[in-house]
PASEBA-1860 file (N, C-alpha, C; in nm, 3 decimals):
! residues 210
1> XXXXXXXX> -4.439/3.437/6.050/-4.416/3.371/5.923/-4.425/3.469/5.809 ~ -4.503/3.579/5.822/-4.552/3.645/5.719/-4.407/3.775/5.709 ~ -4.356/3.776/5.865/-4.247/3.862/5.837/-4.157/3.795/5.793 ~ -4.138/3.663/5.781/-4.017/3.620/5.748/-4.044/3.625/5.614 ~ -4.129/3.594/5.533/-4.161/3.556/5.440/-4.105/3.727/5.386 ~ -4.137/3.826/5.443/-4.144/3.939/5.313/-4.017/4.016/5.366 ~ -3.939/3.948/5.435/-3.811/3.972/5.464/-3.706/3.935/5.362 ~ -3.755/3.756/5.335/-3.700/3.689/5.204/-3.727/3.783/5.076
9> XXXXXXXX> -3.838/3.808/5.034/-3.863/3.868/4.930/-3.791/3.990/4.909 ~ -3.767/4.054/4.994/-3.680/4.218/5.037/-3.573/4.176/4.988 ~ -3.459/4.098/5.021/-3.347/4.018/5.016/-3.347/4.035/4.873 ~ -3.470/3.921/4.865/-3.445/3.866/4.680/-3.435/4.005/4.592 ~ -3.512/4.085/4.622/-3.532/4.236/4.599/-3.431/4.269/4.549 ~ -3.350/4.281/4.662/-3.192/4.377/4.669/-3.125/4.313/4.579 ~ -3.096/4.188/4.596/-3.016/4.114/4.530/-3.011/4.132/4.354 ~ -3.164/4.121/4.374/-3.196/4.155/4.198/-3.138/4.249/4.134
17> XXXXXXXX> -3.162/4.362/4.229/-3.101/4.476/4.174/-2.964/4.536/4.149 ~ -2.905/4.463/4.277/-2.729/4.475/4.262/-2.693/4.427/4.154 ~ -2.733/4.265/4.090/-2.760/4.236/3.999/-2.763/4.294/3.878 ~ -2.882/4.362/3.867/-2.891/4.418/3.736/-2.843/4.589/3.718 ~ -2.805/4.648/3.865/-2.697/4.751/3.859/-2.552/4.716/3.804 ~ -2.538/4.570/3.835/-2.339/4.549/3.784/-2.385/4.518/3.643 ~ -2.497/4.473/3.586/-2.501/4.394/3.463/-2.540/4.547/3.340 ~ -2.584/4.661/3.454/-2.545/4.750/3.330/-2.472/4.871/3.339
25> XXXXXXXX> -2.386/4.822/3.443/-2.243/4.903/3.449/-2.144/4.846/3.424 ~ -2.137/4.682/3.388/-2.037/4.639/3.308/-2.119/4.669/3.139 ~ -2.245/4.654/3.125/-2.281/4.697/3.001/-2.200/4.859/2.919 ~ -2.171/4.945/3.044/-2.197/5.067/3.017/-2.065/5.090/3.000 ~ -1.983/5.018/3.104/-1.778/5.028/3.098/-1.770/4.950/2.949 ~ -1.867/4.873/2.878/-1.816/4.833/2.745/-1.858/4.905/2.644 ~ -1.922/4.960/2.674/-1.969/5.071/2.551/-1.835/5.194/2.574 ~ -1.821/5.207/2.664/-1.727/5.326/2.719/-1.573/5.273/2.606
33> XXXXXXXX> -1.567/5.180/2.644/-1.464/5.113/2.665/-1.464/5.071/2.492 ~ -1.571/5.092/2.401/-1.574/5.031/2.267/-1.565/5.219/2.188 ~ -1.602/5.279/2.272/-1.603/5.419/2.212/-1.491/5.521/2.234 ~ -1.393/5.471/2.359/-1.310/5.505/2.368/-1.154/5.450/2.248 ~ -1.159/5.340/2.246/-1.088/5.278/2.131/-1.187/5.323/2.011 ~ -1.281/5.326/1.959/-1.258/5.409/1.844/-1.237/5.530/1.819 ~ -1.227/5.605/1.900/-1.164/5.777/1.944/-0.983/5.713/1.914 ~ -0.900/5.654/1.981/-0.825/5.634/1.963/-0.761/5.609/1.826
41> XXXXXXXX> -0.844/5.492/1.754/-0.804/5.471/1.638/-0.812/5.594/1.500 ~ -0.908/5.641/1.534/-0.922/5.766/1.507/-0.814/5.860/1.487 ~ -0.789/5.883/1.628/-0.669/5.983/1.652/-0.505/5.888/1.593 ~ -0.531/5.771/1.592/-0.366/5.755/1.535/-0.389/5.764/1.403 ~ -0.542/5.685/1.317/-0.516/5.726/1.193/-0.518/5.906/1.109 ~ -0.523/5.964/1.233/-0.504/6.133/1.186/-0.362/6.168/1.167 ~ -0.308/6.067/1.317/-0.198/6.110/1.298/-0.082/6.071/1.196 ~ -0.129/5.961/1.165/-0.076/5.855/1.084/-0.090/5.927/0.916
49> XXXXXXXX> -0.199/6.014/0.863/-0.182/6.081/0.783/-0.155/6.219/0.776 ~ -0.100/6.243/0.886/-0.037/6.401/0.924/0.086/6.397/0.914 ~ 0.147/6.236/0.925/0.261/6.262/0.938/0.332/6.249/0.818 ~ 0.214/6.140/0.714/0.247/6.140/0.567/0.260/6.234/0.484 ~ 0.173/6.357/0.517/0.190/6.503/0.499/0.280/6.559/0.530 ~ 0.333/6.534/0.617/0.443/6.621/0.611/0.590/6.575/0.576 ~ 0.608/6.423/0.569/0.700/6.385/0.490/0.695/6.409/0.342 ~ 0.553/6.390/0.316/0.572/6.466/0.135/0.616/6.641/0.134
57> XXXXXXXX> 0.612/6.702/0.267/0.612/6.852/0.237/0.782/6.839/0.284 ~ 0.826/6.767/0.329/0.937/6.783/0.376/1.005/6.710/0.232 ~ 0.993/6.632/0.160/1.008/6.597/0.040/1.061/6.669/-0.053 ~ 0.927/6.765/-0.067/0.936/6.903/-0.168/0.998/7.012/-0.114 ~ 1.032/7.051/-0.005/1.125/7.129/0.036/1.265/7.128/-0.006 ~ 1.272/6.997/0.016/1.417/6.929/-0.009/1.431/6.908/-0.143 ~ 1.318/6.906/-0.243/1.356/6.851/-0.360/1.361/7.019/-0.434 ~ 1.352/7.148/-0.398/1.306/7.219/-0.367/1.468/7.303/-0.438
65> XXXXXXXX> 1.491/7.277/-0.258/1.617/7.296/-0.223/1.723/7.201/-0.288 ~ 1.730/7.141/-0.354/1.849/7.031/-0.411/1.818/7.087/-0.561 ~ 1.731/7.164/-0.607/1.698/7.238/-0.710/1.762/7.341/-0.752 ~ 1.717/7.421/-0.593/1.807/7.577/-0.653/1.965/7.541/-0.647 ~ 2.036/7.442/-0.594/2.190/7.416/-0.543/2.226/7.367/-0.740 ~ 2.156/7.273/-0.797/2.196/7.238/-0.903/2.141/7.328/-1.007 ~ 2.105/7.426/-1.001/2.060/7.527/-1.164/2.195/7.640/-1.075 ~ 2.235/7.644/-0.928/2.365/7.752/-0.888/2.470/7.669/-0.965
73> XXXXXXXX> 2.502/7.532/-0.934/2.615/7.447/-0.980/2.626/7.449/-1.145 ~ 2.525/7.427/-1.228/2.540/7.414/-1.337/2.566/7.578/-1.381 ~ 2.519/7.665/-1.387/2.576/7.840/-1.374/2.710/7.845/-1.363 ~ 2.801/7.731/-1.271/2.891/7.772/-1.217/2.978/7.683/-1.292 ~ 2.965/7.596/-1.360/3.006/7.505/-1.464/3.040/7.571/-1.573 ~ 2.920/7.612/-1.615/2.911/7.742/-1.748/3.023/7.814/-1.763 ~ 2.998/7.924/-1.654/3.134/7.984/-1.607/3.265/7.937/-1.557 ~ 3.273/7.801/-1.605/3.397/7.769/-1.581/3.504/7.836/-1.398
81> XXXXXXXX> 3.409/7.816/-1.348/3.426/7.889/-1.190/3.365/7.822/-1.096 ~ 3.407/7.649/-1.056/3.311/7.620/-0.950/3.481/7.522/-0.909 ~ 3.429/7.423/-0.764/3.510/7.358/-0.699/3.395/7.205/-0.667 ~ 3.452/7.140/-0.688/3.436/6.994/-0.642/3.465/6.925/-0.480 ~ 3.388/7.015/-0.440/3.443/6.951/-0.262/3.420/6.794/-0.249 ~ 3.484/6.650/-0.223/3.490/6.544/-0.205/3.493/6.480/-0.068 ~ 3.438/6.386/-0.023/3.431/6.306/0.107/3.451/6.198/0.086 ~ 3.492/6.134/-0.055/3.573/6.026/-0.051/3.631/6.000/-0.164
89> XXXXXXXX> 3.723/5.934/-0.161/3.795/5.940/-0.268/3.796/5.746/-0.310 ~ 3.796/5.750/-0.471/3.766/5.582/-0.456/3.899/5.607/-0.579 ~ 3.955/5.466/-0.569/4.071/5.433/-0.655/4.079/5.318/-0.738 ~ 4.177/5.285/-0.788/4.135/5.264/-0.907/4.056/5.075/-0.871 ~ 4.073/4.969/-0.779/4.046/4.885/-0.778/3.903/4.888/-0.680 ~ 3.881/4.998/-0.656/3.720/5.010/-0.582/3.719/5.055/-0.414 ~ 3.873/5.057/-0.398/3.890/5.103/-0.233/3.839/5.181/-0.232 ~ 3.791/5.236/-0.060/3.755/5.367/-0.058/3.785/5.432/0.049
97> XXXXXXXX> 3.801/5.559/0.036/3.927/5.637/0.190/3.788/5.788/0.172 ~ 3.751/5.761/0.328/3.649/5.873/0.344/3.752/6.028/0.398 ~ 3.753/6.102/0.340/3.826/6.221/0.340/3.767/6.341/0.411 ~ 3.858/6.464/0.432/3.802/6.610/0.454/3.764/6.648/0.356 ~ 3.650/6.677/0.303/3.609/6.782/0.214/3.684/6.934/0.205 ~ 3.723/6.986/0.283/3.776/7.117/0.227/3.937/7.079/0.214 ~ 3.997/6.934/0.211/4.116/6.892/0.173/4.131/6.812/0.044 ~ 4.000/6.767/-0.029/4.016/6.703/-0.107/3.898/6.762/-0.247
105> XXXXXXXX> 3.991/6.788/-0.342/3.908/6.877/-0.425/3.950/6.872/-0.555 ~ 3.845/6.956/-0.635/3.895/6.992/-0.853/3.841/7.140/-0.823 ~ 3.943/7.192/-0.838/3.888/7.337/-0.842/3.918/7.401/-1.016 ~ 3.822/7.494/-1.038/3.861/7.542/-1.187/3.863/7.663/-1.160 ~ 3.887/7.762/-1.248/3.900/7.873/-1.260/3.957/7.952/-1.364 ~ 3.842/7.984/-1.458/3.884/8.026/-1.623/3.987/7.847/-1.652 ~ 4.095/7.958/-1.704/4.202/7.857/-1.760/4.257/7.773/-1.673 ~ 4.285/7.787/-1.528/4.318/7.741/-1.440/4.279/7.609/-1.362
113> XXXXXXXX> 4.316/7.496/-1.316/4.245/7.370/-1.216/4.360/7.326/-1.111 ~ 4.326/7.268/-1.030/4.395/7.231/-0.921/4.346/7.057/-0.898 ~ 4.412/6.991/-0.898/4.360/6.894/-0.845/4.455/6.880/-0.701 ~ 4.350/6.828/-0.567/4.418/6.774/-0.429/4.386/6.654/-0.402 ~ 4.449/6.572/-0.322/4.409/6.521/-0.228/4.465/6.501/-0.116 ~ 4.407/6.481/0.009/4.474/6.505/0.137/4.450/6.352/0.214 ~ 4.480/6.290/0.281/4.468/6.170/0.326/4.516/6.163/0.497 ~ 4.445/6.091/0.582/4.427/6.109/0.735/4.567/5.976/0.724
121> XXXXXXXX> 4.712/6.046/0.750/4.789/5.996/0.756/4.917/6.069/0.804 ~ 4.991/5.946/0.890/5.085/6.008/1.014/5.166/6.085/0.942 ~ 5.220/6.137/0.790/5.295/6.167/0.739/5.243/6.283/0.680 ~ 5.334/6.369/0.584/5.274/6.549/0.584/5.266/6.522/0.428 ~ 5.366/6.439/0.355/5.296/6.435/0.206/5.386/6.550/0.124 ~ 5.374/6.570/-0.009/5.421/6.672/-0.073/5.377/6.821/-0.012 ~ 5.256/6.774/0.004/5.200/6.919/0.002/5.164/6.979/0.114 ~ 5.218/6.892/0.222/5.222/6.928/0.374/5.073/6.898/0.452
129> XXXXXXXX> 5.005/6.838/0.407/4.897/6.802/0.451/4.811/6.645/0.439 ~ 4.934/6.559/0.387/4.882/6.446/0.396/4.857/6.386/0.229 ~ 4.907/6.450/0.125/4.835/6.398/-0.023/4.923/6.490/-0.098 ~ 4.900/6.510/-0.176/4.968/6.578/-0.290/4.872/6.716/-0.404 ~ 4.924/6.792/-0.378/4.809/6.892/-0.451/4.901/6.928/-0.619 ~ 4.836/6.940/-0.727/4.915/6.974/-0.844/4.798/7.077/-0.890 ~ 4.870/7.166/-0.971/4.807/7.249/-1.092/4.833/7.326/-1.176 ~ 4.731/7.345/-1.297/4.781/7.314/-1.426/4.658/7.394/-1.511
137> XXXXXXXX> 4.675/7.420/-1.626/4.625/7.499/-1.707/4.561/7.359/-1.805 ~ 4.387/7.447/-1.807/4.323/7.385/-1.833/4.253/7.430/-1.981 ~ 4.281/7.315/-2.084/4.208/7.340/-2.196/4.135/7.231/-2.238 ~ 4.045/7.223/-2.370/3.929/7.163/-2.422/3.832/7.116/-2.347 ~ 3.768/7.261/-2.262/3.583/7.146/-2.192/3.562/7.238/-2.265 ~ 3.476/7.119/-2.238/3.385/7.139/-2.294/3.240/7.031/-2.203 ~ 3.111/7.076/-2.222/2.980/7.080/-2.130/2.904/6.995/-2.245 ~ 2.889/6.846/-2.185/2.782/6.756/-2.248/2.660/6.746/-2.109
145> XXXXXXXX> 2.528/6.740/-2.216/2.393/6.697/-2.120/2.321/6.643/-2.206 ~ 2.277/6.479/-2.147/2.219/6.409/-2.184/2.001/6.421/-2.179 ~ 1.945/6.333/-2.216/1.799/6.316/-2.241/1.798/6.349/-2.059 ~ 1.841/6.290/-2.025/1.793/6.297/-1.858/1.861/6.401/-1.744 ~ 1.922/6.466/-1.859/1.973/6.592/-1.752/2.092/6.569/-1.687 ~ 2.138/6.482/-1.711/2.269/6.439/-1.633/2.348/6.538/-1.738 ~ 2.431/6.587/-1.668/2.559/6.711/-1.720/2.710/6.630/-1.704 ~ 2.788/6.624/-1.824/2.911/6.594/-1.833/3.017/6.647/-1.875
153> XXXXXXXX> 3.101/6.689/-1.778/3.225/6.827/-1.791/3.335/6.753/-1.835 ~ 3.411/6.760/-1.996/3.537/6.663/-1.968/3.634/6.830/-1.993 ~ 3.725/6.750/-1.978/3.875/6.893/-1.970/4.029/6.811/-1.930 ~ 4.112/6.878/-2.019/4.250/6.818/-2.035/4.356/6.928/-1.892 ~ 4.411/6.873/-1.807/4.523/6.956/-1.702/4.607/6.938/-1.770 ~ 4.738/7.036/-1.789/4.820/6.998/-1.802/4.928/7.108/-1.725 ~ 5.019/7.059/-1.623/5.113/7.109/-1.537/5.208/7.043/-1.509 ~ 5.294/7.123/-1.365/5.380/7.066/-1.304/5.345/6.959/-1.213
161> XXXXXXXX> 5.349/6.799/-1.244/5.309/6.689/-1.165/5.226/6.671/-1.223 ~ 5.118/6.702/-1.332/4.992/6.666/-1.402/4.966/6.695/-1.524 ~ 4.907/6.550/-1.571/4.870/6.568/-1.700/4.768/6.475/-1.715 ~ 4.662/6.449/-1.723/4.520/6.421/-1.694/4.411/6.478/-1.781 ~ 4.349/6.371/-1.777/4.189/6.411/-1.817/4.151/6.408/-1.740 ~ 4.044/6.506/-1.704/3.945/6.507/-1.608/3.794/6.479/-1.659 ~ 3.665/6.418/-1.615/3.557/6.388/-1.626/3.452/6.413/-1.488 ~ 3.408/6.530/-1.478/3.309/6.547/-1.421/3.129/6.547/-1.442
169> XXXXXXXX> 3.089/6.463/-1.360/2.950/6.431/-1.359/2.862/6.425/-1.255 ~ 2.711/6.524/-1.327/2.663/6.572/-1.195/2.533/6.556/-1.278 ~ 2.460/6.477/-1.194/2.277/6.417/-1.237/2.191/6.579/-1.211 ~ 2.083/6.559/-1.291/1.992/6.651/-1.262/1.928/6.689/-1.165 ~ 1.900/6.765/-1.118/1.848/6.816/-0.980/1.896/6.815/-0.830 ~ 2.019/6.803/-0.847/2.121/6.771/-0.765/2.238/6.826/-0.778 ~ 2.333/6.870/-0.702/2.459/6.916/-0.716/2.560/6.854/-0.653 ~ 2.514/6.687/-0.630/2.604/6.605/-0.585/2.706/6.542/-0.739
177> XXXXXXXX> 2.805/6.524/-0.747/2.829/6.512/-0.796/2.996/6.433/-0.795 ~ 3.074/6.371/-0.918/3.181/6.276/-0.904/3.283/6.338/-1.025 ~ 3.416/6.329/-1.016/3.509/6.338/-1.125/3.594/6.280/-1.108 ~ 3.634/6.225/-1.228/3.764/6.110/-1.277/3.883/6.192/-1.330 ~ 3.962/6.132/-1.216/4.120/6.177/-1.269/4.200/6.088/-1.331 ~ 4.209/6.092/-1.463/4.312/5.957/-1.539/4.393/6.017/-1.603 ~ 4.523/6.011/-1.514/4.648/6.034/-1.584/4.682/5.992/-1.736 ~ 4.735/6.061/-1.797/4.823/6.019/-1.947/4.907/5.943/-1.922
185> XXXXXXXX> 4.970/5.958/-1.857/5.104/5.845/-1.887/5.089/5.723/-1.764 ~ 4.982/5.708/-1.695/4.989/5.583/-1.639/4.812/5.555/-1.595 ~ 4.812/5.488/-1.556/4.681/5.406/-1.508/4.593/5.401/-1.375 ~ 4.670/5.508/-1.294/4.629/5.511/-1.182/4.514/5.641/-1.123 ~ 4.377/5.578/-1.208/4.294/5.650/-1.189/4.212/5.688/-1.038 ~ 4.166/5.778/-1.012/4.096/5.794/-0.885/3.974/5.863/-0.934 ~ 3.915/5.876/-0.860/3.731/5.927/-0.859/3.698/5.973/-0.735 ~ 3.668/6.152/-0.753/3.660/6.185/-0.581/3.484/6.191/-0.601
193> XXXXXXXX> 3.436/6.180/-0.478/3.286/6.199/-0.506/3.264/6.303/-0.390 ~ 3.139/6.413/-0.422/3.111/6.477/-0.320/3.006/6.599/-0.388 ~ 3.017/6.705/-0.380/2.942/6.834/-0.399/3.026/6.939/-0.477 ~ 2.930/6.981/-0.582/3.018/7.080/-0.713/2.949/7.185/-0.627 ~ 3.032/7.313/-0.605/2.965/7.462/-0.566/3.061/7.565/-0.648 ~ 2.961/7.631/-0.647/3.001/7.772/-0.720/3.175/7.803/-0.649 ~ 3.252/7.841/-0.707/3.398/7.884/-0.665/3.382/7.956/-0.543 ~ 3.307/8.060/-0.525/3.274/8.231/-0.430/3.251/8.157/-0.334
201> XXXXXXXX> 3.167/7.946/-0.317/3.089/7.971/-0.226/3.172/7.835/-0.137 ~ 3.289/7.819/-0.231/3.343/7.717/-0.158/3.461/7.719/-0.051 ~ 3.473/7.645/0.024/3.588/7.663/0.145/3.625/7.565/0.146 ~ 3.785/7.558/0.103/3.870/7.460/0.085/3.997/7.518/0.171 ~ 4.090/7.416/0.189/4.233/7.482/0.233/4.374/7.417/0.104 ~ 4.401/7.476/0.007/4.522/7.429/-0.026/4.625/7.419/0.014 ~ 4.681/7.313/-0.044/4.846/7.269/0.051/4.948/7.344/-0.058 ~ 5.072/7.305/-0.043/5.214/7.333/-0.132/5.160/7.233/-0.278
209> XX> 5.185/7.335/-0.384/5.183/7.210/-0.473/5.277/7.191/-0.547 ~ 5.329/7.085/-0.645/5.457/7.069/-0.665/5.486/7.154/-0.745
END
């Protein structure tokens, strides 16, 4: 009786203890398990402001760089020596025809301008490339800049196939920029939009012009 008896108790023993071995190794997987998620949260909110860092540095790089392109562009304004490369051309009721940039352009030069445009079409055009290129001797720009830095180039063409005002405009800190072609004798204005660069630094292809 007395062995059975402390046989039971042995039992109860063990039992206790398995017991209170799982009750503090699930204690211990939750501490694990509460310290491991805050390591985690941790590490995303590091990363989470590492990465804000470097979108502001990537920011200022760029704002940086869109800096030195517009104090080259406006230099190149001055000097009456830059090109208007365009990627689209909008007309006069708001259409819009996305273009080649080195086909569609305002080029100046001293006295000199060119206006092109080239158009993705089955046909060769005046100027053998799809659009019509004209140019013409250029007088009265003159260089307006407003409170906010926005720069406004106007100038009169006048040639074979053209006679136009031109209006170029290019915001501050930027060398993106837009110009309006409005004929004299009719109404059929266009507006190419795209990037003013220095003349030296631009690559265009001209067609035949009339």
């Amino acid at each position: 009786m007395k062995e059975m008896s402390f046989r039971r108790i042995a039992m109860m023993l063990v039992m206790l203890f398995c017991m209170a071995s799982g009750v503090a190794f699930a204690q211990d997987n939750e501490v694990y398990k509460m310290g491991n998620n805050k390591g985690n949260e941790q590490l995303l909110n590091s990363l989470k402001a590492r990465q804000k860092t470097l979108k502001k540095e990537q920011q200022a790089l760029q704002n940086r760089i869109d800096s030195a392109y517009w104090e080259e562009s406006l230099a190149a304004i001055r000097d009456t020596t830059f090109t208007l490369e365009a990627d689209r051309v909008v007309f006069k009721y708001g259409q819009i025809a996305y273009v080649n940039s080195n086909t569609n352009f305002v080029s100046v030069n001293k006295n000199q301008a060119v206006v092109q445009v080239a158009f993705n079409v089955p046909f060769s055009g005046p100027n053998g490339i799809g659009g019509v290129t004209v140019q013409g001797n250029m007088g009265g720009y003159k260089i307006e800049t407003d409170k906010k830095g926005t720069t406004t180039v106007k100038m009169t063409v006048i040639g074979v196939g053209i006679s136009a005002q031109i209006w170029i405009t290019m915001y501050k800190g930027t060398h993106e920029a837009s110009v309006d072609v409005m004929p004299n004798f009719n109404s059929r204005n266009i507006t190419l939009n795209g990037v003013l660069l220095p003349l030296g630094k631009s690559d265009v292809f001209k067609g035949r012009t009339l």
